[in-house]
N, C-alpha and C positions, 0 to 999 in steps of 0.2 A: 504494500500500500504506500503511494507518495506520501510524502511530509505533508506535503499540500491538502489531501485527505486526509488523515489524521487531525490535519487542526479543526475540517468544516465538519466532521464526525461528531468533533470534541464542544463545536458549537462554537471557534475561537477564527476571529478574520485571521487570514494570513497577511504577513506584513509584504507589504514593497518598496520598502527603503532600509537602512540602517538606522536610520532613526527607530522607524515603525519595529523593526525589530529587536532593538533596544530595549523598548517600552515594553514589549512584550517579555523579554527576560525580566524586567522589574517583574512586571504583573503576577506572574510564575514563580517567581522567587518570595512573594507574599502571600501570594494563595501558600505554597508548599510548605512554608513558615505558620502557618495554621494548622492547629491541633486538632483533627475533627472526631481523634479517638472517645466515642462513648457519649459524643454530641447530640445524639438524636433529638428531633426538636421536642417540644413540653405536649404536643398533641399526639405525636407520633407514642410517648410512653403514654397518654390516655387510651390511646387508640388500642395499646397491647391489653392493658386493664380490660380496658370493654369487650375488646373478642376474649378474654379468659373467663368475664364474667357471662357472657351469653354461652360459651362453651358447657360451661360448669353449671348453668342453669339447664343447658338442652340433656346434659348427662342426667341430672338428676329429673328431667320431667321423664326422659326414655325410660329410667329405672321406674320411675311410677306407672309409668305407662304400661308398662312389662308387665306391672306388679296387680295393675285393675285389671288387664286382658284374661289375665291367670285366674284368677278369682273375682267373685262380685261384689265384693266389700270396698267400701269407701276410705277406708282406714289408709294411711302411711304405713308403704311398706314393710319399714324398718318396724315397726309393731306386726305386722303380718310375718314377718320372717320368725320374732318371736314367738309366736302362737305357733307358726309352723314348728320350729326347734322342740319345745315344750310340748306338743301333741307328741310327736313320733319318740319322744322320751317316756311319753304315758303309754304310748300305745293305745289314745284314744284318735276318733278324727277331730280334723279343728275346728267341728261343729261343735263339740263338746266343750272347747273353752271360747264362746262368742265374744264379744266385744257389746257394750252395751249399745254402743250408736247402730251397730247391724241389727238391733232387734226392734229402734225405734225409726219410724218414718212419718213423715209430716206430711198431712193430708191434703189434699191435689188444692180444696178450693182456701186453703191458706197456703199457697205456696212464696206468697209476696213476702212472707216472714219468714221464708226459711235461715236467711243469714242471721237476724234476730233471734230465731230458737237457737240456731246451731252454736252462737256467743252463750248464752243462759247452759244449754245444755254439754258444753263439750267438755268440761272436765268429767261428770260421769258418761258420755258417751268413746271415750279412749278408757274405760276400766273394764278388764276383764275380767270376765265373770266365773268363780272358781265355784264347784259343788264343792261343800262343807268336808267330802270324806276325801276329797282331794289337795286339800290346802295343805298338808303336812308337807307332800312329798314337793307341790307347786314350790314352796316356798323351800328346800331343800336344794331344788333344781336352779330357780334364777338366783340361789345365795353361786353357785358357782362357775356365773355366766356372764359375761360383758354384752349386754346385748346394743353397746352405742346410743341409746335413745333412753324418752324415761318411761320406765314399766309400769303400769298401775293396775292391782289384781285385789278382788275383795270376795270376800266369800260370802256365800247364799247356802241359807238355810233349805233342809227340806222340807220347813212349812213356813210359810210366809204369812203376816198379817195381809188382812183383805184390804186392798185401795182405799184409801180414800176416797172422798170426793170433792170434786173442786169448789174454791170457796167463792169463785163467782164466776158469771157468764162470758167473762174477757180472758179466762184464766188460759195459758198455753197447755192444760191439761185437753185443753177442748180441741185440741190446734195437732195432736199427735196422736199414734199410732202403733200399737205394740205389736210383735209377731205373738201368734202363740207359741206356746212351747215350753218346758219344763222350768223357764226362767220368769215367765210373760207376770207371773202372780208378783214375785219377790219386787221384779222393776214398775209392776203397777204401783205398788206400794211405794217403793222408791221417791218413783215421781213423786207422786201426790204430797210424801211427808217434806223431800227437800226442792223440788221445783214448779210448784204452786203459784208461778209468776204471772202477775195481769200484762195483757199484751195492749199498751197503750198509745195512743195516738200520737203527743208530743209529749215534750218533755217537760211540761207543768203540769199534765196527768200524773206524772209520779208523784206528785207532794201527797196526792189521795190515794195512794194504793203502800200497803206494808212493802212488796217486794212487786216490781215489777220493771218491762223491757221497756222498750218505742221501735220503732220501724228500722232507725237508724242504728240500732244496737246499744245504746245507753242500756243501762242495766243497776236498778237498785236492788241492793243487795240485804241491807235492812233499813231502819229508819234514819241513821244517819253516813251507812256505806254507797260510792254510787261507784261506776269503772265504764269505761269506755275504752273496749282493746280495739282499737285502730293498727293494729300491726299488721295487718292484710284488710283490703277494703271487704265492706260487711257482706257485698252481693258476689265475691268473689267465689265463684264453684269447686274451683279445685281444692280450696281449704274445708268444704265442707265435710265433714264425716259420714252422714246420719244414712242410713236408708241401706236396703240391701241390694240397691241397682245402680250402678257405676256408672249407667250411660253418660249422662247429663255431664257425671264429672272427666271421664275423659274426650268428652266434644270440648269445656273446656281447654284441659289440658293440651288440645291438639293446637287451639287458639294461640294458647301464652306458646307452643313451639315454634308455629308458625313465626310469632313476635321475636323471638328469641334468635331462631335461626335468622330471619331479615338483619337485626343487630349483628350478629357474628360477622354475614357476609360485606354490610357496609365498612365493619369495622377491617375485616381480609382486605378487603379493596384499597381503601385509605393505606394500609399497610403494604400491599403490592404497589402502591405508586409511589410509597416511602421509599421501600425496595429499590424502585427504579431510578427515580433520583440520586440514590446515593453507588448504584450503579456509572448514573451519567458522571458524577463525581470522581470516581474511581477510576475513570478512561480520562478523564481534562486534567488529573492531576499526574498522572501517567504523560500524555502528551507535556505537561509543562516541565517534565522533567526530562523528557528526551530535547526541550525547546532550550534548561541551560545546558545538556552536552552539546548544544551544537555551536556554529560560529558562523556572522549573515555572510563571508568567503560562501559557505556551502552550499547558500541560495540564496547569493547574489545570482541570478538567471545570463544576465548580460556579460557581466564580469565573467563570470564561468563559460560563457559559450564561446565570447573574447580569448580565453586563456588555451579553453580545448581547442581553439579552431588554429592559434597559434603550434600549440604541441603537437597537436596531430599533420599538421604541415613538416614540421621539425622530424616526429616520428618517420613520416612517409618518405623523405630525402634519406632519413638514414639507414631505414629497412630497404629502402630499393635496389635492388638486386644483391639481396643479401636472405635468400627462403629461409636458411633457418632461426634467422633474429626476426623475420617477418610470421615465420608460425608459432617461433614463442611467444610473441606479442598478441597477435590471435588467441593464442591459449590462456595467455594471463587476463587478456580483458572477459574471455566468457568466464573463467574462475572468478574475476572480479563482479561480472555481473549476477555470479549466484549468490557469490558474498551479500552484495546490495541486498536481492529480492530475499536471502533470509533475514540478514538484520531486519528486516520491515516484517517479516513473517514473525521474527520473535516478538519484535514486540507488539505485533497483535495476538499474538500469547498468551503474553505476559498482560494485556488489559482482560482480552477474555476469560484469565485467569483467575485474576482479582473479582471480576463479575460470578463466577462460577462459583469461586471462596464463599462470597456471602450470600447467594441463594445457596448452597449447600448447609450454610449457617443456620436459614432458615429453615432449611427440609428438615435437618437435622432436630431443631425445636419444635418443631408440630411431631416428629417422632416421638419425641420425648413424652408431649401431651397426648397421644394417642395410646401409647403404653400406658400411660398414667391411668387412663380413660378405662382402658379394659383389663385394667391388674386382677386377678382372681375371676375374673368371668370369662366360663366353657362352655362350648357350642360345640354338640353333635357334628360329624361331619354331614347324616343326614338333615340340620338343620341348615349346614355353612352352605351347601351346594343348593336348597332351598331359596335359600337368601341368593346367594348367584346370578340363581335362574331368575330372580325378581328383577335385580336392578336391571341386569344385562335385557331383559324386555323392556324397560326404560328407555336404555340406549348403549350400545354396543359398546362404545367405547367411552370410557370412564376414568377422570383423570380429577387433581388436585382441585381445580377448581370447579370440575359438574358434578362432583360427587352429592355436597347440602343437598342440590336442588333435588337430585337424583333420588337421596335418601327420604325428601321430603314425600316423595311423589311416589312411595315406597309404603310408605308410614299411612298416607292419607288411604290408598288400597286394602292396607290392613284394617285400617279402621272402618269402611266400609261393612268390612266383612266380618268384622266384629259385631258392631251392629246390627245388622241381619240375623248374625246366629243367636243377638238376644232376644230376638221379634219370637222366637222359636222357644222362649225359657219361660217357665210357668214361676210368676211369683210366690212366696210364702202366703198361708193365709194370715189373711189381720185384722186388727180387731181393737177398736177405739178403748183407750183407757176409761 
């Protein structure tokens, strides 16, 4: 590649004078004099933040995701993985140790409250429900288990007092739904004694009521306790527990992935053009270091073709009639001219080089995060080649950057079909508190 190329590559006019290329050696010699080690600019480290944080959000919704297709329970995983552990140690199924939010569901024509019950009710809807002759060994098992998340198991009698009943017409007794079943009596009772809450319009209804919600999840707790957990918004589905049909919450969940993955990808992008700039970078500081070895003698154009046109006259009187100073001199200029065309070869190289370093940098870091990603999780080979056959119907070829979309489009097909095959699932029967 000419000099000449090189600079208009590099984005740098070439000089045509000694002046001009003077000024250029300055120019070169002060970029080069700049330290640009570990410089990235202050959006480009936001930018890495935000795709780790859309990353680490998509992993943990897949894991949920995984974890509702599996089972119909609303509950967090990481409590379902518990129950699982804890059942196949009992040698019961993990119908045997429900979850109290699996057993309660909120009646279609109050649905507008569901985010409001689900605040009131979800500390006892994550308590697992232990039979009486079972707690010994319950409480022997998670003494000797990390299970990452916090546990909560209470024991139920085998005779239970009779429900209550609710102390007024607003009451969230009226608003819910118990399953039957060997548990249905103990959490009628439940409710009734600790969540007897009135479901109120605003929030000066509460001054009139002992315990009671509003729409927006305000929550008095007695006469002079109130709390408002704003730590996820109140209509938000994925947080909710309750109910033994998952649909709802992973239509959700598919929403926030969608969200999620769009974040990751703006944030990839932003970061591939970071990439690239500091690519064009790494070829102009390269050129401005081939521009101080050189000297404007070696393109001065005029002066040079002035001086060759003179030597090469001088040459040609002296090689005349003299074949073999005249084919060593043929021999030496084709040697010289391979010398040229490699110098110019190495140091496009030596820039491609430098470009290759740090996208290699980067493959290397998405490696990293990718292991990270799937540390401990196995897949059948009968599932991997399953999975295969998916995307590769998507599209054939599949590379760094069509992969998200690919996987998106992946995910939505599953869920499709997930859906469908609950159309096909008979619910528990139920039966108003």
């Amino acid at each position: 590649m000419a000099f000449s190329d090189e600079l208009t590559r590099a984005g740098i006019a070439a000089p045509n004078s000694a002046t001009e290329f003077a000024e250029l050696k300055e120019t070169g010699r002060r970029e080069l004099a700049k330290d640009i080690t570990g410089q990235a600019p202050l959006h480009e480290h936001a930018d890495h933040e935000e795709y780790s944080l859309a990353r680490n959000a998509l992993r943990e919704i897949d894991r949920e995701l995984a974890a509702l297709r599996s089972r119909r329970s609303n509950l967090p995983s990481a409590l379902q993985d518990a129950r699982h552990w804890l059942a196949g140690q009992l040698d019961v199924p993990e119908s045997a140790l429900p979850f109290a939010g699996e057993l309660i569901e909120i009646r279609t024509d109050y649905a507008d409250w569901t985010g409001a019950i689900e605040r009131v009710l979800g500390p006892l809807a994550s308590t697992m429900l232990v039979q009486e002759r079972q707690l010994a060994s319950i409480r022997r098992l998670v003494e000797r288990r990390y299970f990452g998340t916090r546990l909560v198991f209470e024991s139920v009698p085998s005779l239970s007092n009779p429900p209550r009943k609710a102390r007024t017409a607003e009451s969230l007794l009226h608003r819910v739904r118990v399953v039957d079943g060997p548990f249905s009596d103990w959490l009628g009772w439940k409710l009734g004694a600790d969540y007897d809450f009135d479901c109120v319009e605003s929030p000066d209804d509460l001054q009139d009521v002992d315990r009671g919600v509003t729409r927006a999840g305000q929550v008095k707790k007695s006469a002079s306790r109130y709390e408002k957990n704003d730590r996820n918004q109140v209509n938000d589905k994925t947080q909710w527990i309750l109910g033994a049909n998952n649909a709802d919450k992973i239509e959700a969940l598919i929403a926030h992935r969608v969200d999620a993955d769009t974040r990751m990808k703006l944030a990839d992008e932003r970061l591939t053009r970071a990439q690239s700039d500091r690519d064009a970078e790494t070829r102009r500081r390269a050129v401005f270091e081939n521009v101080g070895r050189r000297a404007w003698a070696e393109l001065d154009r005029a002066a040079s073709d002035e001086l060759v046109g003179s030597r090469e006259c001088a040459l040609t009187d002296l090689t005349m009639g003299n074949p073999q100073l005249h084919d060593a001199y043929e021999h030496e200029r084709t040697i010289r001219q391979r010398w040229d065309a490699a110098q110019v070869e190495e140091r496009a190289a030596g820039i491609d080089l430098g470009v290759c370093a740090d996208r290699l940098r980067l493959l290397e870091d998405d490696h990293a995060r990718l292991n990270t990603l799937v540390a401990g999780t196995e897949i059948s080979d009968i599932d991997s080649a399953a999975i295969e056959t998916r995307f590769r119907s998507v599209q054939r070829k599949i590379d760094r950057g069509s992969i998200g979309g690919i996987g998106q489009k992946v995910t939505n097909s599953l869920h499709s079909e997930a859906t469908v095959s609950y159309t096909h699932l008979t619910l528990p029967t139920n039966r108003e508190v």
